[in-house]
C-alpha positions in Angstrom: -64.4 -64.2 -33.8 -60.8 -63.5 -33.4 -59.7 -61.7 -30.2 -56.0 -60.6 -31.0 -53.4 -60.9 -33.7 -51.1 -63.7 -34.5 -47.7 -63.7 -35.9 -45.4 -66.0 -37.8 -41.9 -66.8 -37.7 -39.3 -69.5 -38.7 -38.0 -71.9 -36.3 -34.5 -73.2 -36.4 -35.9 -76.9 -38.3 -37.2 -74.8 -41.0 -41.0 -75.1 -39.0 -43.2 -72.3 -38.6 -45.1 -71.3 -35.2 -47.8 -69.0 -34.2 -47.3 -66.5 -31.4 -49.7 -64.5 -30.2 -49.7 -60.9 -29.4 -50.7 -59.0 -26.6 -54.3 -57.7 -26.5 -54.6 -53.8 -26.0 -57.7 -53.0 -23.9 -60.0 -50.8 -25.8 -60.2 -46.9 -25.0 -62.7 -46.2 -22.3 -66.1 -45.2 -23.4 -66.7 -41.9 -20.7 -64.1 -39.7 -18.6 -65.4 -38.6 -15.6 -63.6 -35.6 -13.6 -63.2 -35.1 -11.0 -62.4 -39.0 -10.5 -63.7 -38.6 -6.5 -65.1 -36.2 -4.8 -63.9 -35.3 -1.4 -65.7 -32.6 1.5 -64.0 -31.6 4.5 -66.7 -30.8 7.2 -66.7 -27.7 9.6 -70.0 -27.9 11.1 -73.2 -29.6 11.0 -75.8 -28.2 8.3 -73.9 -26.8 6.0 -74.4 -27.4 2.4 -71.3 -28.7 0.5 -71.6 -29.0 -3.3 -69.5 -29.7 -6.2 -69.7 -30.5 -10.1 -69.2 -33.9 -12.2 -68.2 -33.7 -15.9 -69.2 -36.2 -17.8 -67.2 -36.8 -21.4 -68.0 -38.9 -24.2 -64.4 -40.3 -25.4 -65.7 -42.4 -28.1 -66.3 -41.9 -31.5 -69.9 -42.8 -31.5 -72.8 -41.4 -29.7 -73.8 -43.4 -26.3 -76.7 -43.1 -23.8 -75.3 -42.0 -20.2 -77.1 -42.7 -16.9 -76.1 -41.9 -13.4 -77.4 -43.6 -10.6 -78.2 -42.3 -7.1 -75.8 -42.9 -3.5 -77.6 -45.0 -1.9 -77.6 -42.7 1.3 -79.8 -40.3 0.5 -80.5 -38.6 3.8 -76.9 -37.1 3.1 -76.1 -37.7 -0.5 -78.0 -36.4 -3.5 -77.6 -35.0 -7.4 -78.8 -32.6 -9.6 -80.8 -33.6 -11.5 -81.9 -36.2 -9.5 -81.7 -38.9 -12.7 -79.7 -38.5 -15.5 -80.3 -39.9 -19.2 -79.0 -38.5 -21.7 -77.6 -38.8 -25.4 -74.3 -37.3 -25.6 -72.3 -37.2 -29.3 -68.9 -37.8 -29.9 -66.8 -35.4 -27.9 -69.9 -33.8 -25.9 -70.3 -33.4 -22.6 -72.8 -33.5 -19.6 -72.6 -32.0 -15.9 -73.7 -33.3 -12.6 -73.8 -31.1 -9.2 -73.4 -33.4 -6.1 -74.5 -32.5 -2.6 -74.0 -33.3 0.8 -75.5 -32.2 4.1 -75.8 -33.5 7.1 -76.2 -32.9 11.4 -73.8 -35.4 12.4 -69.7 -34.5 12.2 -68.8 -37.6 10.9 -66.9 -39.3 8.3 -69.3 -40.6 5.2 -69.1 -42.6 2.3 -70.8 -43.7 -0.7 -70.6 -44.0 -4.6 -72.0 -42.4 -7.1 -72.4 -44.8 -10.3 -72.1 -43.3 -14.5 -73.3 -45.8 -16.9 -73.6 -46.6 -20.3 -74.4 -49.7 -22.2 -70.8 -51.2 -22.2 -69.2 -49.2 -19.0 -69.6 -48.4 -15.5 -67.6 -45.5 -13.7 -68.0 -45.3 -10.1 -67.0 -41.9 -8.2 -66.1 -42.4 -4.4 -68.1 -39.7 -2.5 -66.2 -38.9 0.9 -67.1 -36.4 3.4 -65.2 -36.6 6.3 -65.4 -34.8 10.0 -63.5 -31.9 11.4 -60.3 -33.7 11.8 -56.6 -32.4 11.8 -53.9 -33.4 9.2 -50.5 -32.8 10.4 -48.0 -32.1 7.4 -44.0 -32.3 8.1 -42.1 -29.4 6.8 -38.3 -29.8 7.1 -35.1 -32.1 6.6 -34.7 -34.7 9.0 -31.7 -35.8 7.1 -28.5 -33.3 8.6 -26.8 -34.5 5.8 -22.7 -33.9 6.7 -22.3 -32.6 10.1 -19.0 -31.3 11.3 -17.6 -33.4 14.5 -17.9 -31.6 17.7 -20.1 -28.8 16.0 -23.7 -27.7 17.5 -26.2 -27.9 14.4 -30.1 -27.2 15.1 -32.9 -27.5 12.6 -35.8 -26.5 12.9 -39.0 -28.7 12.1 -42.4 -27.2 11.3 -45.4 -29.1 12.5 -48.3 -27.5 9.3 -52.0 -28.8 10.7 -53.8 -28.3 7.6 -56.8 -29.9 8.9 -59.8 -27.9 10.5 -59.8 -29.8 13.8 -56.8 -28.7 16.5 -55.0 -31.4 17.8 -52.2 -31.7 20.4 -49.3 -33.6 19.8 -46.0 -35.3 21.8 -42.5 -36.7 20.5 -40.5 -39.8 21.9 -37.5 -40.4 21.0 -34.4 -42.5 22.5 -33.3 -40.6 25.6 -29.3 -41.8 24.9 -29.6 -40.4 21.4 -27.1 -37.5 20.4 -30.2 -35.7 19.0 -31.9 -33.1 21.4 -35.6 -32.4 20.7 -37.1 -29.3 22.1 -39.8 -29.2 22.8 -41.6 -32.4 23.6 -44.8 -31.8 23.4 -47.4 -29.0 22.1 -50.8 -28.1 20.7 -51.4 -27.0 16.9 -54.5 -25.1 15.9 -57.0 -25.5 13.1 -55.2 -24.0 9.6 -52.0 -23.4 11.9 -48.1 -24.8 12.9 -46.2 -25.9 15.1 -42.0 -26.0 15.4 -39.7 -28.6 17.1 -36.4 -27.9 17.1 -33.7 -30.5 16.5 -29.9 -30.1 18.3 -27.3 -32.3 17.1 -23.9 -32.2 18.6 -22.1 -34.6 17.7 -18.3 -36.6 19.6 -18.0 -39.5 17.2 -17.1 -39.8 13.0 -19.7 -42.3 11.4 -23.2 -41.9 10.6 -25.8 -41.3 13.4 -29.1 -42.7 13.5 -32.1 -42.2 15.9 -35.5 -43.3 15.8 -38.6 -40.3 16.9 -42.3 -41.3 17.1 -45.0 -38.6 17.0 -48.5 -39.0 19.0 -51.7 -37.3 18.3 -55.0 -36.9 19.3 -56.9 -40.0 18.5 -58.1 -39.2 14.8 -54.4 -38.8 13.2 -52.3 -41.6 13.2 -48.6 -42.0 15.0 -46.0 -41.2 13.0 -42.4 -42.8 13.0 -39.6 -41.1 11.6 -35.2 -41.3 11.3 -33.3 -38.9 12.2 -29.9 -38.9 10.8 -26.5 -37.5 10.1 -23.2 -38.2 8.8 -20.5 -36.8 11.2 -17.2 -35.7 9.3 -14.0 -34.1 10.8 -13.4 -30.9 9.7 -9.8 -28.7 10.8 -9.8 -25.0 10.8 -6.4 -24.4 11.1 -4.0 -20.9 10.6 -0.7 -22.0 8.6 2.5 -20.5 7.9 3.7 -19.1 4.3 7.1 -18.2 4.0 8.5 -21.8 4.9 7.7 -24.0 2.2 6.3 -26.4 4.5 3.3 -24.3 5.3 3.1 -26.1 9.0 0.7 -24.5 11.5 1.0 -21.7 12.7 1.1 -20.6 16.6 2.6 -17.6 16.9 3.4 -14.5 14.6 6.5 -12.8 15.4 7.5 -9.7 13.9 10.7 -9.1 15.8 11.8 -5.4 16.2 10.8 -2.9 14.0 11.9 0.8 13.3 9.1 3.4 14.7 7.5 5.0 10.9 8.4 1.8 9.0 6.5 -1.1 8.0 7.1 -5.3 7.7 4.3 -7.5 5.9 3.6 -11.2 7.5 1.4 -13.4 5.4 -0.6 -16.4 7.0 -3.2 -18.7 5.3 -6.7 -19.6 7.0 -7.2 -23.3 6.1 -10.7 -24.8 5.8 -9.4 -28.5 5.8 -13.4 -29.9 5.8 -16.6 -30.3 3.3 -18.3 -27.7 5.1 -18.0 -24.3 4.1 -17.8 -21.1 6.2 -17.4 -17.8 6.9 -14.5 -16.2 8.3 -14.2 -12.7 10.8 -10.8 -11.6 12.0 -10.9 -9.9 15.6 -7.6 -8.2 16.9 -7.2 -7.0 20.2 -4.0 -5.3 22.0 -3.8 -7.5 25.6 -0.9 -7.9 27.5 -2.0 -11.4 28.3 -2.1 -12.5 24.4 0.5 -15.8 25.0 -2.1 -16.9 27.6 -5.1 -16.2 26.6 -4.1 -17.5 22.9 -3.7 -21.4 24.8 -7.0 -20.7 26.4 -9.9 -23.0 24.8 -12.6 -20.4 26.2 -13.8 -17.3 25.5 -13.9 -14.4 27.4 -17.0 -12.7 27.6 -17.8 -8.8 27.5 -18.1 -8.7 31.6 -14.6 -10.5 31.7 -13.2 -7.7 29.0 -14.6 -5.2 31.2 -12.7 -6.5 35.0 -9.8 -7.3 32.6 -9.4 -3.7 31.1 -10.3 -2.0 34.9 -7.4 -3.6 36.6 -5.1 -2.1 33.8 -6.3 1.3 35.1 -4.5 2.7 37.2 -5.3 3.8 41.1 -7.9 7.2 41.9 -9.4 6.4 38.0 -13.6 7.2 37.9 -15.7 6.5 35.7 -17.0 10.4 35.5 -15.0 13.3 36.4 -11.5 11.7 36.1 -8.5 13.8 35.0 -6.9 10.5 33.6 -8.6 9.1 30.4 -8.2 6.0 28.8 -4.9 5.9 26.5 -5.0 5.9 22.7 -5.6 2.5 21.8 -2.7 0.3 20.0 -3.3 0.5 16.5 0.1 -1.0 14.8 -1.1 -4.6 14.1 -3.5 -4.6 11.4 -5.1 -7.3 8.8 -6.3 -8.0 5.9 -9.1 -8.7 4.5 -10.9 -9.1 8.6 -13.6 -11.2 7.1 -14.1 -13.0 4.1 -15.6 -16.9 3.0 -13.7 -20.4 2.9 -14.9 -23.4 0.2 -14.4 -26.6 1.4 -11.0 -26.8 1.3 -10.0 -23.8 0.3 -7.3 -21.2 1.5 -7.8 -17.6 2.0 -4.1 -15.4 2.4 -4.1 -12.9 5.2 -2.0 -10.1 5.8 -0.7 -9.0 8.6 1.0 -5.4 8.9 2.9 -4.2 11.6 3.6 -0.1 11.7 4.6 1.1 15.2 3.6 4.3 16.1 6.3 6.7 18.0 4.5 7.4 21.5 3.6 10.8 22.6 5.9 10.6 25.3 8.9 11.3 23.9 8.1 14.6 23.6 8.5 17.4 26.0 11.9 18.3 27.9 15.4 16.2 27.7 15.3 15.2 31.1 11.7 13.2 31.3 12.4 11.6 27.8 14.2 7.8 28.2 17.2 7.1 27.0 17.1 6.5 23.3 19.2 3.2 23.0 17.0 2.3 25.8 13.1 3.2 24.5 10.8 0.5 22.5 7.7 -0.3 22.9 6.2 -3.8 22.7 3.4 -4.3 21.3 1.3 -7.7 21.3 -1.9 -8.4 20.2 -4.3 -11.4 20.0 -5.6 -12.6 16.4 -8.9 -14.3 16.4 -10.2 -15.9 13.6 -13.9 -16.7 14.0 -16.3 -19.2 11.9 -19.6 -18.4 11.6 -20.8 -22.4 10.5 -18.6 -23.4 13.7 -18.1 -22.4 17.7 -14.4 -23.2 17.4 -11.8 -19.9 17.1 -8.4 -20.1 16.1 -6.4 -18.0 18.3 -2.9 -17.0 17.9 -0.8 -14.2 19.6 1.1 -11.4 17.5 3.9 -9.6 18.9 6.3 -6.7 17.8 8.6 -4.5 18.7 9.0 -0.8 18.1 12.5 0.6 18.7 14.5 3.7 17.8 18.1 3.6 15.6 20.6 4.5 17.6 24.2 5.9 16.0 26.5 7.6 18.1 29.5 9.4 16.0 32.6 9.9 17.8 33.3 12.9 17.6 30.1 14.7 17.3 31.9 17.8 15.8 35.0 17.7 13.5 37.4 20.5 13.3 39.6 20.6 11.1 43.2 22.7 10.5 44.1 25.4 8.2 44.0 23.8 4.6 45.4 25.6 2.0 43.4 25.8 -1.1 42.8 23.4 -3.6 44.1 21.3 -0.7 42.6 18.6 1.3 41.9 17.7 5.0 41.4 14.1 6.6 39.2 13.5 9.9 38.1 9.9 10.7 34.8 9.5 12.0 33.6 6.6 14.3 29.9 5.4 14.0 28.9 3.1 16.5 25.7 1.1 16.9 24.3 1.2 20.3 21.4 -1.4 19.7 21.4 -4.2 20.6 18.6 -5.6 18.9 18.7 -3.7 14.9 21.3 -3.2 12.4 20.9 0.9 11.8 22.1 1.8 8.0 23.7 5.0 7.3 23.7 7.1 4.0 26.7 10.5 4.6 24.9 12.9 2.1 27.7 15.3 0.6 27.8 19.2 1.3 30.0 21.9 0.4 33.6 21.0 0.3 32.9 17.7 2.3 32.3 14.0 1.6 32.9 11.1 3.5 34.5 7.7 2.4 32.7 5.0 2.5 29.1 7.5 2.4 26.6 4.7 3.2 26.9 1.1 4.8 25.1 -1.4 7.4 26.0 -1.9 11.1 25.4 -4.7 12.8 23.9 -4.1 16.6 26.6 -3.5 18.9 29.1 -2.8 16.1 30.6 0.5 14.8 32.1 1.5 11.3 34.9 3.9 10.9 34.3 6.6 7.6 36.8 9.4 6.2 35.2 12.8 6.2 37.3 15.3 3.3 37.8 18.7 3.6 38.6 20.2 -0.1 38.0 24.0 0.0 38.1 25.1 -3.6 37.4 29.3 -2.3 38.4 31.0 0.6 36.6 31.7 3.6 
């Protein structure tokens, strides 16, 4: 009786040779679901049943048996002893029990026969016990150098037994584990949290074993990260260098005008982020821009008292806090940056003429002599990362001032149709802005040259005309 095929083919003398094929197993007789049967035990004599189907897969009717457990204090099937004919593509079912006063694990097999094939079905029943499932990444993946990065790790005990459980891991490791030991219920979880704050590029690496009670096994696992370096850095825009950027200067500025100053917020890292601008008026800006810590909300507060001046209270004081400086403004204040991407901020400065130039001649300052300065701290802060970019930003608000010599002009009798000359000096008494005049004309009058630029500390001479064409 043959038991596989054969082929022929040609050899290279012209000779043929047999090869044999591969013999294909044939299809099995009976399918059996489910393939096992598994109970999980929560206390002692309590029925636990569930149902066998039994499947004739072949194309010809077959006589199918089952066969007992052999432990049949726990163990036993309805019915009891199965024979029965099944046709092509019928089916039979089987209800298995188990019961028992003992928590314990137990096992046996149940056996599904016919005349050419055995199945055997593991039976299981095991004892409360707990079954600790890991939910979480213990890969960081790419981790920022010098950032603080936690995840959390949850500890699922899907088991109906509670257990109690402690970590180990290597006490020079850069990885923080908190906390170190705990107790998970029955059908409950557990969390461990996992710092990482890493001083060194390169991957990291460390090794944590977990112990349980005595019916779950230790487990080992990695934890591990790649540290990459990552700069955050503020950079200039009008030189075509773009190099950073550590101070914003807007010079002097004309009270009710406006100059634009562009910077760029550089993510130069893999990691991405979120951005919020902070600006604050403080006198100590250059300082506190070179200072690597924050200062907290109790610090604001002693900072902003000794600004106050002497006899202030808190209730019932006639002096009030000043109208906060407002000319430094930004935008956008928050925003997100890609890994390396670049995200164009806008910085306005506006100063605002004070309130206390109003009021009588005598307590006003001298104009050539009034500005205000006005300096603020810009801090950029990253919500993926602790580190802020800070950087202070100072401006100037002055007045113009133009003196003409003489303030009043008087011209002679000028007959009519005529013309009169008077030469009129303006002088720039800044010393810090050029002041640009614009002579607009009126009735018989105009002045030669009507508009120009004066340098600070400079003066310009113009030609004011007299041409009366009536009388009067």
């Amino acid at each position: 009786m043959a038991t596989g095929f054969s082929a022929t083919s040609m050899s290279r003398t012209g000779k043929s040779s047999m090869r044999a094929l591969p013999v294909l197993p044939p299809p099995p007789t009976l399918r059996v679901f489910p393939p096992s049967i598994h109970f999980d035990m929560d206390e002692t004599g309590e029925l636990y049943g569930e149902t066998i189907t039994i499947k004739n897969c072949d194309n010809r009717p077959h006589l199918v048996r089952t066969k007992q457990p052999e432990n049949k204090a726990q163990w036993s099937i309805d019915p009891p002893f199965t024979s029965v004919m099944l046709a092509p593509g019928m089916e039979t079912t089987v209800q298995v029990y188990f019961c028992t006063d003992e928590l314990k694990d137990f096992a046996d097999t149940l056996l599904v026969m016919t005349h050419d094939q055995v199945v055997e079905v593991p039976l299981l029943a095991r004892g409360p016990c707990a079954n600790i499932e890991f939910v979480g990444d213990f890969d960081f993946g790419l981790v920022v150098n010098e950032s603080i990065i936690t995840r959390q790790i949850i500890l699922r005990n899907k088991g109906n037994k509670a257990t109690t459980w402690r970590v180990k891991h290597e006490k020079s490791s850069l990885f923080k584990l908190d906390p170190l030991e705990g107790a998970i219920e029955a059908n409950s979880e557990g969390h461990l949290d996992i710092t990482l704050k890493p001083s060194e590029l390169g991957p990291v690496t460390s090794a944590v074993t977990f112990q349980f009670d005595d019916d779950v096994a230790t487990r080992r696992l990695d934890v591990s990260a790649s540290v990459v370096a990552q700069a955050l850095e503020l950079l200039k825009v009008d030189e075509g260098e773009g190099g950073p950027l550590r101070k914003l200067l807007f010079g002097s500025v004309y009270f009710g005008e406006a100059n634009v100053m562009y910077a760029d917020v550089y993510n130069d890292g893999p990691m991405p982020t979120d951005f919020t601008i902070k600006m604050q008026a403080r006198k100590d800006a250059e300082v506190q821009a070179l200072n690597e810590e924050d200062m907290d909300e109790e610090e604001e507060e002693k900072k902003k008292a000794t600004d106050r001046p002497e006899g202030y209270q808190e209730e019932g004081a006639e002096w009030s806090e000043p109208k906060p400086d407002s000319s430094v403004t930004c935008e956008p204040m928050e925003g997100f940056l890609g890994p390396y991407e670049k995200v164009r901020l806008a910085f306005t400065y506006a100063p605002d003429l004070r309130e206390d130039l109003r009021g009588f001649k005598v307590t006003r300052p001298p104009v050539a002599a009034y500005a205000v300065d006005s300096t603020f701290l810009c801090q950029v802060i990253f919500g993926a990362f602790p580190k802020r970019l800070k950087m202070p930003v100072i401006g100037r608000g002055v007045l113009p001032c133009l003196k003409v010599n003489p303030d009043k002009v008087r011209f002679s009798e000028v007959p009519l149709h005529g013309a009169g000359d008077a030469v009129v000096t303006l002088e720039n008494e800044s010393e810090e802005m050029p002041v640009v005049f614009n002579i607009s004309r009126a009735t018989f009058f105009t002045a030669k040259p009507s508009r120009g630029l004066i340098q600070p500390g400079c003066s310009a001479s113009t030609v004011v005309t007299y041409s009366p064409r009536a009388l009067g």
